[in-house]
C-alpha positions in Angstrom: -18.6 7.2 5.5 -15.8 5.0 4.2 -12.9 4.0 6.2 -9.5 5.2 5.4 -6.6 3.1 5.5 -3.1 4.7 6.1 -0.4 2.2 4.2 3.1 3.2 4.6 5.8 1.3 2.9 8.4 -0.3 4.9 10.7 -2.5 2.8 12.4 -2.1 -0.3 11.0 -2.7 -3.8 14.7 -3.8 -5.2 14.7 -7.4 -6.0 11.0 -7.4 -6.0 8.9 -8.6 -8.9 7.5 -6.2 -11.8 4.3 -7.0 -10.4 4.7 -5.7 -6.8 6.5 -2.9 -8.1 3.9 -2.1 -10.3 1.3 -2.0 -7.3 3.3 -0.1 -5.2 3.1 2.9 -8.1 -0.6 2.5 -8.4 -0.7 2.6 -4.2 1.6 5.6 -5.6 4.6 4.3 -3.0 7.4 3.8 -4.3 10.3 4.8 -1.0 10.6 3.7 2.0 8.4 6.0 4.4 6.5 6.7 2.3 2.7 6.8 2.9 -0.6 7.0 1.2 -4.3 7.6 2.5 -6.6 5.4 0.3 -10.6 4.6 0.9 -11.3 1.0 2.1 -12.6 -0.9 -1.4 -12.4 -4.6 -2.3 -9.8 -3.5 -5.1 -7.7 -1.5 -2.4 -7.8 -5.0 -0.3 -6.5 -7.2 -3.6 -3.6 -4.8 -3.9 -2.3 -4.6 -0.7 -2.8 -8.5 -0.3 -0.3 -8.6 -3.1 2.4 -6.3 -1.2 1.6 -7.1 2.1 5.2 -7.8 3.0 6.4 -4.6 1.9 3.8 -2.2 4.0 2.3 -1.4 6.8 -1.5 -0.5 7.1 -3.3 1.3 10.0 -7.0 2.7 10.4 -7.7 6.3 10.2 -9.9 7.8 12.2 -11.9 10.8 10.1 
C-alpha cells in the first residue's frame, strides 16, 4: 500500500524559472489552490524538492 501525498500549490509560478514551471505541469499544478494526489516515489520526492517553496504537501490517509 503506497502512501499518498496531497500537494497543493500555494504561491505563484510568475517570475519563476522554466524549470519550476515545468515541474509544476508535470505535478499537473499550474494555479494557486490547486491540488494533486500523487503516490509517494523517489521521483515524486526529486520534484517536489525542486518546488518546495511553491507547495504544500500533506499525508493522505487511504
Amino acid at each position: 500500500m503506497h502512501t499518498m501525498l496531497k500537494i497543493t500549490q500555494t504561491r505563484s509560478q510568475i517570475g519563476q524559472t522554466e524549470k519550476h514551471r515545468g515541474t509544476l505541469r508535470a505535478l499537473g499544478l499550474g494555479r494557486i489552490g490547486r491540488s494533486v494526489e500523487r503516490p509517494e516515489s523517489p521521483e515524486l520526492a526529486g520534484m517536489l524538492r525542486k518546488v518546495r517553496h511553491l507547495v504544500r504537501i500533506e499525508e493522505v490517509q487511504s
